[in-house]
Every structure is written in structure tokens, then in C-alpha cells.
DSSP file (Angstrom, degrees, kcal/mol; ACC not computed):
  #  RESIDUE AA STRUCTURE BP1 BP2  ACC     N-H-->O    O-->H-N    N-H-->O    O-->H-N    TCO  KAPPA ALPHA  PHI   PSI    X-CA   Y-CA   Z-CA
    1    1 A X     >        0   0    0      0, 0.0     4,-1.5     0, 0.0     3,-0.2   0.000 360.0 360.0 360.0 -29.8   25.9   40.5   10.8
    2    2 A X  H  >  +     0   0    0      1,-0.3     4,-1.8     2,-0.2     0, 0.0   0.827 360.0  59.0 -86.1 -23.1   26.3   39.0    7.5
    3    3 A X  H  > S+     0   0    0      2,-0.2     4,-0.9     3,-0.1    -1,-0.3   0.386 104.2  47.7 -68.5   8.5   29.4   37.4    8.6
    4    4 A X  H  > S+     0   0    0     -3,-0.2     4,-2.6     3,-0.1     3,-0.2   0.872 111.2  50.0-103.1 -66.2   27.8   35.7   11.1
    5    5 A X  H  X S+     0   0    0     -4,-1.5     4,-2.4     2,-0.2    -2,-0.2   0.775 107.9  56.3  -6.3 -73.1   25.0   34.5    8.9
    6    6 A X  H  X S+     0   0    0     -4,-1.8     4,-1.9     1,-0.3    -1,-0.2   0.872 110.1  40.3 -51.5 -56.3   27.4   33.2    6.4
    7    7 A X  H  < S+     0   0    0     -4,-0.9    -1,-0.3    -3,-0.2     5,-0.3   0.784 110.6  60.4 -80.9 -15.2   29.4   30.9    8.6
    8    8 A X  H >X S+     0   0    0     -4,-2.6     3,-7.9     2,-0.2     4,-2.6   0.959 111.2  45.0 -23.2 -82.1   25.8   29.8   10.4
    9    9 A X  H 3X S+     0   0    0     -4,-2.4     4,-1.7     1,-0.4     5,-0.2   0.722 113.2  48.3 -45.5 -63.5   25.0   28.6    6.8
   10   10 A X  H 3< S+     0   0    0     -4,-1.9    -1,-0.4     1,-0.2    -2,-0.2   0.326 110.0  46.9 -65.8  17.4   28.3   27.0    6.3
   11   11 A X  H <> S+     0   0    0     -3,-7.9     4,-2.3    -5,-0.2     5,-0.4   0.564 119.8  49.1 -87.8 -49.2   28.3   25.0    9.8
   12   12 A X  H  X S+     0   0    0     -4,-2.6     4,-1.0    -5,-0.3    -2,-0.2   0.814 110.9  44.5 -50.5 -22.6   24.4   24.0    8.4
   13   13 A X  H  X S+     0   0    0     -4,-1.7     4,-2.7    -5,-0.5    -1,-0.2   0.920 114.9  48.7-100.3 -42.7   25.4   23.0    5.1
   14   14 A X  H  > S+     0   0    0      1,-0.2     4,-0.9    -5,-0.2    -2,-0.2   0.836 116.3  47.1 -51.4 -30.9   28.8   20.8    6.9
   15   15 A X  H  X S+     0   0    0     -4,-2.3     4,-2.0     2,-0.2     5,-0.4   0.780 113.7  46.7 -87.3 -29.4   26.0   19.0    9.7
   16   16 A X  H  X S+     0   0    0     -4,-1.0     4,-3.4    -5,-0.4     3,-0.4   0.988 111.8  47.4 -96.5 -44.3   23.4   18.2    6.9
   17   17 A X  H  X S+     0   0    0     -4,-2.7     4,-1.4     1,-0.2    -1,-0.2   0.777 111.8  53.0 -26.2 -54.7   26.1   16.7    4.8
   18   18 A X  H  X S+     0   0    0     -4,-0.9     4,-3.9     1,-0.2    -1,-0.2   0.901 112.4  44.5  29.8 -94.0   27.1   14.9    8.1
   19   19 A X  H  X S+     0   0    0     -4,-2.0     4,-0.8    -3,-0.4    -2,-0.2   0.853 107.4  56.5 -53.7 -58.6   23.4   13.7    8.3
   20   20 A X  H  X S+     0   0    0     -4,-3.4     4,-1.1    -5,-0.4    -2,-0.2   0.859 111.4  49.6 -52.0 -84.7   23.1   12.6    4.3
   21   21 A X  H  X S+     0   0    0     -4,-1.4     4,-2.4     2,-0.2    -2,-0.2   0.680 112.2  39.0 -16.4 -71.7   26.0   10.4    5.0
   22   22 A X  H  < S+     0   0    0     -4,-3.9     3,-0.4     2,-0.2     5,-0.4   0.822 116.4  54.6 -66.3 -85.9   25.1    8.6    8.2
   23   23 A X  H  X S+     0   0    0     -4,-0.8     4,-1.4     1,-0.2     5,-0.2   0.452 113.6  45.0  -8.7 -82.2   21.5    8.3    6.8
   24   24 A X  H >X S+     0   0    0     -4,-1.1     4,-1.7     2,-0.2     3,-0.9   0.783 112.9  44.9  -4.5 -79.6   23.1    6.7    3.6
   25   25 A X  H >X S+     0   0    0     -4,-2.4     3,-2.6    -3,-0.4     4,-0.9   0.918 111.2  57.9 -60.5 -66.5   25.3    4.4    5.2
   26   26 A X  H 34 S+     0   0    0      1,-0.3    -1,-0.2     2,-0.2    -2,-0.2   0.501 109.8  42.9 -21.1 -39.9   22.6    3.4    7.6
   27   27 A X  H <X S+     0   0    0     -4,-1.4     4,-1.9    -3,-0.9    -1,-0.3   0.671 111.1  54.4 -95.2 -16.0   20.3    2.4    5.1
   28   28 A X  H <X S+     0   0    0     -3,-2.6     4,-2.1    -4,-1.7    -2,-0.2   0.533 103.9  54.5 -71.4 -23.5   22.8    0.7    3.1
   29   29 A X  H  X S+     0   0    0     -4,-0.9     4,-1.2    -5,-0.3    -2,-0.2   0.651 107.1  49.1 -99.9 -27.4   23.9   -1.4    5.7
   30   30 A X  H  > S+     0   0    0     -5,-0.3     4,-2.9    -4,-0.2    -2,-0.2   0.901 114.9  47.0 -96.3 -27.8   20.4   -2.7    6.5
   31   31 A X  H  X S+     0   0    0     -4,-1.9     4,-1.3     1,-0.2     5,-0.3   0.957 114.3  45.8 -42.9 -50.3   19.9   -3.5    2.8
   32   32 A X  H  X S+     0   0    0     -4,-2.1     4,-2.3     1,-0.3    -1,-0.2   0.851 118.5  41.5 -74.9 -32.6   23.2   -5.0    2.5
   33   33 A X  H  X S+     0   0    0     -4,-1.2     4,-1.3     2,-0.2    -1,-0.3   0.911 113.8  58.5 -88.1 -33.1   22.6   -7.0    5.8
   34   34 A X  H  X S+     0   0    0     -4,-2.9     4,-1.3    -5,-0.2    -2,-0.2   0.952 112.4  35.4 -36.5 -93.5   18.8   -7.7    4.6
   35   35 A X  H  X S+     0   0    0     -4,-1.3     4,-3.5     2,-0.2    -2,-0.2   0.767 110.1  56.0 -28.6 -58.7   19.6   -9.3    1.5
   36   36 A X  H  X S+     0   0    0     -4,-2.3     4,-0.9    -5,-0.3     5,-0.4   0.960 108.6  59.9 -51.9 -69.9   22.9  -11.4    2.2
   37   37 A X  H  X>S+     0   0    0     -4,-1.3     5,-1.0    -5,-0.2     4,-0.7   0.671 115.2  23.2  32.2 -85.3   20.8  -12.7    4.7
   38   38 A X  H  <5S+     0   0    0     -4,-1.3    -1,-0.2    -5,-0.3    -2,-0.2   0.873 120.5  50.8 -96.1 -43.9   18.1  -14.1    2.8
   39   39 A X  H  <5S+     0   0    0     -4,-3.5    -2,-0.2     1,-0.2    -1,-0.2   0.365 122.1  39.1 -91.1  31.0   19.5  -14.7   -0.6
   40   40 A X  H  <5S-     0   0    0     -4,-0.9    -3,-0.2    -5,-0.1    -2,-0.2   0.495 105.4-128.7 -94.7 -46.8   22.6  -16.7    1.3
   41   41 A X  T  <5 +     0   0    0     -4,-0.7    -3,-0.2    -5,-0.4    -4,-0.1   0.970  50.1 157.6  62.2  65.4   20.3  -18.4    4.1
   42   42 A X      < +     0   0    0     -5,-1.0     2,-0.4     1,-0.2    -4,-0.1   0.846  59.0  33.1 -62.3 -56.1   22.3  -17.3    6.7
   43   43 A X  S    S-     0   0    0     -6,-0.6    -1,-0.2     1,-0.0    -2,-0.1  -0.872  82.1-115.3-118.7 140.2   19.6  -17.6    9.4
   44   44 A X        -     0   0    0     -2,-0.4     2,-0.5     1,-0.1    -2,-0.0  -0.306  41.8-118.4 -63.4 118.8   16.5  -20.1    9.8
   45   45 A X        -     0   0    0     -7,-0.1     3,-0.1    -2,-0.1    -1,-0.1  -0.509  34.1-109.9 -68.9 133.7   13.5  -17.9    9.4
   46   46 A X        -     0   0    0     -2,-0.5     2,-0.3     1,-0.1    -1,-0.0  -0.065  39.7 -83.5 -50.5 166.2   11.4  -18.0   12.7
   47   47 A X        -     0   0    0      1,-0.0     2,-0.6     2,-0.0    -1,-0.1  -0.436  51.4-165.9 -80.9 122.2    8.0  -19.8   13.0
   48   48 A X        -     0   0    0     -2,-0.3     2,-0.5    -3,-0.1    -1,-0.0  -0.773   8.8-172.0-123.8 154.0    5.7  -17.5   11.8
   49   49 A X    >   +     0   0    0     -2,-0.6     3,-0.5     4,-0.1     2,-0.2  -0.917  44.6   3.4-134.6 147.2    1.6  -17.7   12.3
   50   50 A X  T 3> S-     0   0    0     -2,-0.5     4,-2.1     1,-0.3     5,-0.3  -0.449 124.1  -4.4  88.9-147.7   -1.8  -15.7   11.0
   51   51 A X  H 3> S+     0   0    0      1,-0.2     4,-4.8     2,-0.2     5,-0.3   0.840 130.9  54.2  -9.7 -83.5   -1.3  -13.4    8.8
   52   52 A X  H <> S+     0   0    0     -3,-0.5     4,-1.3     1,-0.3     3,-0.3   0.872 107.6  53.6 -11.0 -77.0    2.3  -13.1    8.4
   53   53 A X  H  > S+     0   0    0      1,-0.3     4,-3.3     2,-0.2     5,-0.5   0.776 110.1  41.6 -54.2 -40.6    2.6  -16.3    7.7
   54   54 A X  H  X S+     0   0    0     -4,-2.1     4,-1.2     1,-0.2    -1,-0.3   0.940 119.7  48.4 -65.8 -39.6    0.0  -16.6    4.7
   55   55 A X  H  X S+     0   0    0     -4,-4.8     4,-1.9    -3,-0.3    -1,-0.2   0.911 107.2  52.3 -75.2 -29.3    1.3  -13.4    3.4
   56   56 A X  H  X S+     0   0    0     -4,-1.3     4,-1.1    -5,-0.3    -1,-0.2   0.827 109.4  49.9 -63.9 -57.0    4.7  -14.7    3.8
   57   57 A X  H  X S+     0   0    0     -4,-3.3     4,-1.5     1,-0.2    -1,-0.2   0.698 105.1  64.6 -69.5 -18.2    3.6  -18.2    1.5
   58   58 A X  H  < S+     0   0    0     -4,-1.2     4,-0.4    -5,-0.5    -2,-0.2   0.929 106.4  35.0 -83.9 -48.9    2.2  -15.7   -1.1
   59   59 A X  H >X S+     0   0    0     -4,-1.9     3,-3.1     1,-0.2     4,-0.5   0.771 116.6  57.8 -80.9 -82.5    5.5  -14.1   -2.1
   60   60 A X  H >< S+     0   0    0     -4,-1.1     3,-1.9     1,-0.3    -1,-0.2   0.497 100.6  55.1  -1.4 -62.9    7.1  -17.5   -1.6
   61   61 A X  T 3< S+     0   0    0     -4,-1.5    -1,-0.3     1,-0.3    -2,-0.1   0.450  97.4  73.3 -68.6  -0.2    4.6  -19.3   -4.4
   62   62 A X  T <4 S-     0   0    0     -3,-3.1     2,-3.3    -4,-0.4    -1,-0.3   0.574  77.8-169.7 -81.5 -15.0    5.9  -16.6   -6.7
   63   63 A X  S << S+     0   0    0     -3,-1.9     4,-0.5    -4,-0.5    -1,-0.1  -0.229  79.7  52.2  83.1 -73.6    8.9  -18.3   -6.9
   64   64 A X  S >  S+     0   0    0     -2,-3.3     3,-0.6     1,-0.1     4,-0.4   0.996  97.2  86.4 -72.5 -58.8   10.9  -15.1   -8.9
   65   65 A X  T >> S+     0   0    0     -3,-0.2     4,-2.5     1,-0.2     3,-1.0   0.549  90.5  30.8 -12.5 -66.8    9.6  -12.2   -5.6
   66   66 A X  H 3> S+     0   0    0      1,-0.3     4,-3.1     2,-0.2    -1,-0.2   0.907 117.8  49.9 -89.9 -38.9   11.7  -12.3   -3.1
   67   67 A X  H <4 S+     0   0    0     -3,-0.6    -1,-0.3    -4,-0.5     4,-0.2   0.395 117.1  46.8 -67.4   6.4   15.1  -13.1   -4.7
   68   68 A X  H <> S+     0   0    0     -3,-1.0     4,-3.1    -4,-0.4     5,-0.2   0.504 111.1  49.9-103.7 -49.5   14.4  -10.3   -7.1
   69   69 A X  H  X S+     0   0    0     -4,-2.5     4,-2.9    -5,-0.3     5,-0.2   0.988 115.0  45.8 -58.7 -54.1   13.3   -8.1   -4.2
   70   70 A X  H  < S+     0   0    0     -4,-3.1     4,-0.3    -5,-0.3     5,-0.2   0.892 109.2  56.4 -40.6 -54.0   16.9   -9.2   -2.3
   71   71 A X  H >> S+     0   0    0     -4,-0.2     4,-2.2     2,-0.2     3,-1.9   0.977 109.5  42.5 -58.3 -54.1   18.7   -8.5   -5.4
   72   72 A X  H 3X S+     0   0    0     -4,-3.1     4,-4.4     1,-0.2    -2,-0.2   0.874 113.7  51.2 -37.7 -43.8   17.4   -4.9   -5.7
   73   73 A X  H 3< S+     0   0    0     -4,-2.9    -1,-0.2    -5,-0.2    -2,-0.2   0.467 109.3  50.4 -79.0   3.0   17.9   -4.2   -2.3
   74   74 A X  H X> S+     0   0    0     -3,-1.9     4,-2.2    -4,-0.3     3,-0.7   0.741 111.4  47.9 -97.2 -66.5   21.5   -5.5   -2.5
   75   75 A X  H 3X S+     0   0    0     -4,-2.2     4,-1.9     1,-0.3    -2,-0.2   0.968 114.6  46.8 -45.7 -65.9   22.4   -3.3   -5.7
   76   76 A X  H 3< S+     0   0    0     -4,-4.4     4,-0.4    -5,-0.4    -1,-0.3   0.456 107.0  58.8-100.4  20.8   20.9   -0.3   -3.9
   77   77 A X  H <> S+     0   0    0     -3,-0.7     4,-2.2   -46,-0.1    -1,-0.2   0.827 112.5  43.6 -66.2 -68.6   22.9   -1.2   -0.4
   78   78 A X  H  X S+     0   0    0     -4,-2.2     4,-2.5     1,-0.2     6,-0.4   0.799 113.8  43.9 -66.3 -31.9   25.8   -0.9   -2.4
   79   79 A X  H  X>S+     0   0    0     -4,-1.9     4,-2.3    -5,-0.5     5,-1.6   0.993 117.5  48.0 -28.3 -84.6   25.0    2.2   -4.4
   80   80 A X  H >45S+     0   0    0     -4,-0.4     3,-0.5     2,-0.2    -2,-0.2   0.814 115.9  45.8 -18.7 -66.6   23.8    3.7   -1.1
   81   81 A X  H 3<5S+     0   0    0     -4,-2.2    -2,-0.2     1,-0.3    -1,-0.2   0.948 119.1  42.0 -43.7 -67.4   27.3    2.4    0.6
   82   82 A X  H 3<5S-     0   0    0     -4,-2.5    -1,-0.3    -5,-0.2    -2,-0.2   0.767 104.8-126.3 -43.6 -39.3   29.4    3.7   -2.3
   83   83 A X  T <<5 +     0   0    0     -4,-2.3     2,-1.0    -3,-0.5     3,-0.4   0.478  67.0 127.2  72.9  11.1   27.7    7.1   -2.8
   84   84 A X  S   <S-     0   0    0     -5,-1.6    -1,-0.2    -6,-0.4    -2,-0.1  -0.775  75.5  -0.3-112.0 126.4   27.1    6.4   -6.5
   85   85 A X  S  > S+     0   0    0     -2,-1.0     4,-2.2    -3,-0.1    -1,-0.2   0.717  76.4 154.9 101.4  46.4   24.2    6.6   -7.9
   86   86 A X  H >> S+     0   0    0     -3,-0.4     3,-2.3     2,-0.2     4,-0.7   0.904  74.8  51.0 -76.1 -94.4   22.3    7.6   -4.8
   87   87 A X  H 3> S+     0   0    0      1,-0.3     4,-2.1     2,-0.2     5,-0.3   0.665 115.5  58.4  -1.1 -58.4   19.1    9.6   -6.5
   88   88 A X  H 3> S+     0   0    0      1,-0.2     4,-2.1     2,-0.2    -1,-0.3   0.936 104.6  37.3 -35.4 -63.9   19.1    6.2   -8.5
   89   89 A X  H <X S+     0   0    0     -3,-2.3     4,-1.8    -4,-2.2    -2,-0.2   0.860 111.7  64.3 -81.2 -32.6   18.8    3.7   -6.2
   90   90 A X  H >< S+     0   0    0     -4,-0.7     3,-1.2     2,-0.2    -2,-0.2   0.943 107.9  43.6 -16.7 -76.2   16.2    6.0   -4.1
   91   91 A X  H >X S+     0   0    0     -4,-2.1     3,-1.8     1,-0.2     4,-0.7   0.942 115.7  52.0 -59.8 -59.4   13.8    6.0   -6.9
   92   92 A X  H 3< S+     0   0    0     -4,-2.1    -1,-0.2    -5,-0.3    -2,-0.2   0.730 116.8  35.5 -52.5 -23.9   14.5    2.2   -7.3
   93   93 A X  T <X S+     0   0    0     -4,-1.8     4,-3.1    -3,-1.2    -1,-0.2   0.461  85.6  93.2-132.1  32.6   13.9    1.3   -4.0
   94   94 A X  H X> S+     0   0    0     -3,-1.8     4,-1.6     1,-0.2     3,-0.7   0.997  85.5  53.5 -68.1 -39.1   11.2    3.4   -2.6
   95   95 A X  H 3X S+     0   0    0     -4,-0.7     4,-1.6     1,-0.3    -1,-0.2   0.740 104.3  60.0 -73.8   4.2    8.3    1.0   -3.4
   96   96 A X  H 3> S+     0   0    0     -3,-0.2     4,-4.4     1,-0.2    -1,-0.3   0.867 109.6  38.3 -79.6 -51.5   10.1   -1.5   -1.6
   97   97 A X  H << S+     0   0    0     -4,-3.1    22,-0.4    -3,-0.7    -2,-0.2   0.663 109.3  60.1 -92.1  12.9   10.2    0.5    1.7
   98   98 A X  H  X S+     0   0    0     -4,-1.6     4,-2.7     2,-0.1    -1,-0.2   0.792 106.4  48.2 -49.2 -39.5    7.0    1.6    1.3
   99   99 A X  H  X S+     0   0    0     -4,-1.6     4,-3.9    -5,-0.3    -2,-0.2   0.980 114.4  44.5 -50.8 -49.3    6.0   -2.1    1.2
  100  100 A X  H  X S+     0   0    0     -4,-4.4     4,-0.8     1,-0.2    -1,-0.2   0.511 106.9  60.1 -80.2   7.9    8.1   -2.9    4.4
  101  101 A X  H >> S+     0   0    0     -5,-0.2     4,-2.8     2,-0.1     3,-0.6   0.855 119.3  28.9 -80.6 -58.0    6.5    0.5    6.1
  102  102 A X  H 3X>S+     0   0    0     -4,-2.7     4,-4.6     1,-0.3     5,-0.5   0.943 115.7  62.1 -51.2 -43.1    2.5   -1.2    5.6
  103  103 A X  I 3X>S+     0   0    0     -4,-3.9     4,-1.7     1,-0.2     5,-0.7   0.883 109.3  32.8 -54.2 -53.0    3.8   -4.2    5.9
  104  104 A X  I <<5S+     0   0    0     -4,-0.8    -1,-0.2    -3,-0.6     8,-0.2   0.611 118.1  61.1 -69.4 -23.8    5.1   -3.5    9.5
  105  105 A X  I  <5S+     0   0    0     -4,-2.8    -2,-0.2    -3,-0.2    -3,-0.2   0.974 123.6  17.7 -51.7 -55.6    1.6   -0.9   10.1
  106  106 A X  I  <5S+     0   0    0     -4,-4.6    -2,-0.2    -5,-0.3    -3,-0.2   0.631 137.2  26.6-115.5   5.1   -0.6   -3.6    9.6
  107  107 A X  I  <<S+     0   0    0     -4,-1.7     2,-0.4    -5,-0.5   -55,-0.2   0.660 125.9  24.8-116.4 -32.8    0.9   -7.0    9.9
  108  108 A X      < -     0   0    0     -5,-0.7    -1,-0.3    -6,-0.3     3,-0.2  -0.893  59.3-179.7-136.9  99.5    4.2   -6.8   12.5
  109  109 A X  S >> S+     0   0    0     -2,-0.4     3,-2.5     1,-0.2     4,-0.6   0.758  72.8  72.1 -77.6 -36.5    3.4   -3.8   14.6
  110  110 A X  T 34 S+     0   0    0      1,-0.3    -1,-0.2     2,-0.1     3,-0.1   0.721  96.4  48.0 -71.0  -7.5    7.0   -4.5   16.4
  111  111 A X  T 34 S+     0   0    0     -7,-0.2     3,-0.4    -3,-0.2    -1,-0.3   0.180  78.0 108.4-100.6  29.8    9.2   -3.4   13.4
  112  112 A X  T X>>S+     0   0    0     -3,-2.5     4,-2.8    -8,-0.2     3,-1.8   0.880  74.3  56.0 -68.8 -40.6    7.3   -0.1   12.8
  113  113 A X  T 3<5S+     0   0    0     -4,-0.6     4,-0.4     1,-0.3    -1,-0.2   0.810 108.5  41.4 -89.1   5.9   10.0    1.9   14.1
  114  114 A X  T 345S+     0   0    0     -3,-0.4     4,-0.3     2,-0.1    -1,-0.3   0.267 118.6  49.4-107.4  10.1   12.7    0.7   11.9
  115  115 A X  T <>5S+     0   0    0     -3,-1.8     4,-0.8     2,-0.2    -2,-0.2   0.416 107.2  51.5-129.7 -14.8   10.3    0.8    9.1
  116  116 A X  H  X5S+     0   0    0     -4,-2.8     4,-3.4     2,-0.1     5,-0.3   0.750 110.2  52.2 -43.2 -61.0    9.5    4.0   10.1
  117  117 A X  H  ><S+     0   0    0     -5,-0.8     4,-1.6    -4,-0.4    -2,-0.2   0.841 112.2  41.7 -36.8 -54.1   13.5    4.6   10.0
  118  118 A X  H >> S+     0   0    0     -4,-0.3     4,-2.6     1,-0.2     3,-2.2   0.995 115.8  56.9 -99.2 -77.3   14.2    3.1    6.1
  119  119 A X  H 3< S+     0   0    0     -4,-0.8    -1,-0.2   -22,-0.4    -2,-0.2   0.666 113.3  31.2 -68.1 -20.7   11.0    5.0    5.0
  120  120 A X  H 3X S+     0   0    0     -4,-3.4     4,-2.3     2,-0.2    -1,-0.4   0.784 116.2  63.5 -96.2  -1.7   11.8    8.4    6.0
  121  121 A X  H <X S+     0   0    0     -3,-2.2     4,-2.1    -4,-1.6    -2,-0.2   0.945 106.3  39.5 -45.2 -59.5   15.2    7.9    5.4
  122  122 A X  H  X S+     0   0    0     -4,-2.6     4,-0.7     2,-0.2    -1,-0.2   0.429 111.8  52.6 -94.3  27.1   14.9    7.3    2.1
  123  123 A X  H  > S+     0   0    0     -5,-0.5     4,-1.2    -4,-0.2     5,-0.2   0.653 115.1  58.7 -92.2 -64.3   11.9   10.4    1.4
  124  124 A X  H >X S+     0   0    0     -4,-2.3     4,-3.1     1,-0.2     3,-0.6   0.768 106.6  39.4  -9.8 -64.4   15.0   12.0    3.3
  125  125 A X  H 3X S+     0   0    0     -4,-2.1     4,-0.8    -5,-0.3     3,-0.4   0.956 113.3  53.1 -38.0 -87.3   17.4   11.0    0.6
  126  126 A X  H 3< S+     0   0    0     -4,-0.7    -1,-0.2     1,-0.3    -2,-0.2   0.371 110.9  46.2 -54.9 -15.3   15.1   11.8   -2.2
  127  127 A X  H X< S+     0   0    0     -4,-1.2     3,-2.8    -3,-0.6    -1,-0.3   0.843 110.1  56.1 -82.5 -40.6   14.4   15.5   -0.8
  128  128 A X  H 3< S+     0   0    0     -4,-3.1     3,-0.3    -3,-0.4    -2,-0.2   0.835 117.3  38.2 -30.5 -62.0   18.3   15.8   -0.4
  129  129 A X  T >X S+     0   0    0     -4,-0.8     3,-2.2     1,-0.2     4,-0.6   0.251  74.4 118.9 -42.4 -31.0   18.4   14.9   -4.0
  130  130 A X  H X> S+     0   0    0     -3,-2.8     3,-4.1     1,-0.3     2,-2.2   0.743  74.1  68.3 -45.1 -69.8   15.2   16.8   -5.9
  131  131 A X  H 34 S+     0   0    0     -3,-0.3    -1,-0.3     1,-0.3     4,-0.2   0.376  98.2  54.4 -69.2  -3.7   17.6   18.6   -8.0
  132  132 A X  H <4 S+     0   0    0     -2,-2.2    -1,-0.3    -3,-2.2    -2,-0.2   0.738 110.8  39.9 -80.9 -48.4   18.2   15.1   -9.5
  133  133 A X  H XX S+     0   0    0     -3,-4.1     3,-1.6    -4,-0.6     4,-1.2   0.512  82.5 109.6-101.8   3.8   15.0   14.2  -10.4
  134  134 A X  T 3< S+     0   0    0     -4,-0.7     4,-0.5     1,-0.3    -1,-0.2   0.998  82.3  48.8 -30.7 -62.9   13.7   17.9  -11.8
  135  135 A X  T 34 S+     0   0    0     -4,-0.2    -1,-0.3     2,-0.2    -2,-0.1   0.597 106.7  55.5 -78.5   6.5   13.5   16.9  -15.5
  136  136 A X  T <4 S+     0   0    0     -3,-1.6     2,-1.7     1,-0.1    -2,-0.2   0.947 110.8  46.7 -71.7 -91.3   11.5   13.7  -14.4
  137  137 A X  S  < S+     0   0    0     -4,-1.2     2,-0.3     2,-0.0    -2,-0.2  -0.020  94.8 112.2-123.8  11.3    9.0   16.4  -12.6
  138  138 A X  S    S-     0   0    0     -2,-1.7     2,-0.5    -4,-0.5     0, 0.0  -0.796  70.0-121.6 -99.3 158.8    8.8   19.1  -16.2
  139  139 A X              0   0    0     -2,-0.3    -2,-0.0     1,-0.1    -1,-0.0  -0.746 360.0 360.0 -90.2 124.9    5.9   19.4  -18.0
  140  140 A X              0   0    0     -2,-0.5    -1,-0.1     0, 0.0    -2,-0.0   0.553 360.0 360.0 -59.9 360.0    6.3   18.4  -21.8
């Protein structure tokens, strides 16, 4: 019985490795593709109206926002891509896909599920990971 148990755990522990990877790469690969994207001006942004659009002209009149945002999300594609510094670049880019989860709730209902995707991907990540961030989480 205990053998049986053991090699369960070790198939479980080979599929969630599995799973961190493609999660990883996944999410690295829409940062990377995010970001080139925008801070090359590969593609003409579409016409955009209401909301969107105003919210859209507000990070725009910041000037520094959105090429700062690009750049993050570029660094922590390739992190992501690489595997180094994974726990890193988590922490560094949750508040970004937090934005683009509300952003997509309450302004562009038709990306919710790929904004769904990047945000539990990366809480995913970041439980994969707790052991990382422990001595962030101790009490002085």
C-alpha cells in the first residue's frame, strides 16, 4: 500500500511540474507578445469609444505609464520564459494583472477570460512558489 501511495505522489509531483511549466511559458509568451507589440508599434490600435477610450487617453497623458508598464511586462516575460527569477517577477507583476483582470470586469467584458487566465495563472505561480516569499510573510 505504501508503495502504491509513493509512486501516486511521484506521478503528482511530475504532472504539477508539467503544469508550472506550461503555465509559465504561457504567460510569458503573452507578456512577451504584449509588450513587443506595443513598445515596437507593430499593430495600429483599433478605434476605440466610451469608456475605453477615455481611460485609454488617461494612461496615454502620462506620458512615462504605459512604456514603463511594457517594459515590466517584457522583463517578467523573459524571467517567466527563462525560469529565473520566477517568484520575482510574480511579485513584480501581480498588480499589473490585477489591473488587466478589472480592467477587462468592468470596461472590456470580451477579454475576461484571458484575464481571468494571466490572473490566476500568476496567484498559481505565486502559490507554487510560497516557500520563496516566507521571510517576506515573518513577523519581526
Amino acid at each position: 500500500m505504501k508503495n502504491q501511495v509513493k509512486i501516486f505522489v511521484v506521478k503528482l509531483l511530475k504532472i504539477m511540474k508539467i503544469v508550472v511549466l506550461i503555465i509559465r511559458v504561457l504567460l510569458g509568451l503573452l507578456f512577451l507578445f504584449s509588450s513587443v507589440v506595443v513598445l515596437f508599434n507593430l499593430i495600429p490600435q483599433p478605434e476605440m469609444q466610451g469608456a475605453i477610450k477615455i481611460f485609454n487617453e488617461g494612461l496615454a497623458a502620462s506620458v512615462y505609464l504605459i512604456p514603463l508598464l511594457k517594459i515590466i511586462e517584457l522583463v517578467c516575460a523573459i524571467a517567466f520564459l527563462t525560469g529565473r527569477f520566477v517568484p520575482l517577477a510574480s511579485v513584480i507583476i501581480f498588480p499589473v494583472t490585477v489591473n488587466i483582470f478589472l480592467f477587462h470586469l468592468f470596461l472590456a467584458k470580451e477579454g475576461l477570460p484571458v484575464a481571468i487566465f494571466i490572473l490566476a495563472g500568476n496567484i498559481f505561480l505565486m502559490v507554487v512558489h510560497r516557500k520563496n516569499y516566507q521571510s517576506l510573510m515573518a513577523v519581526i
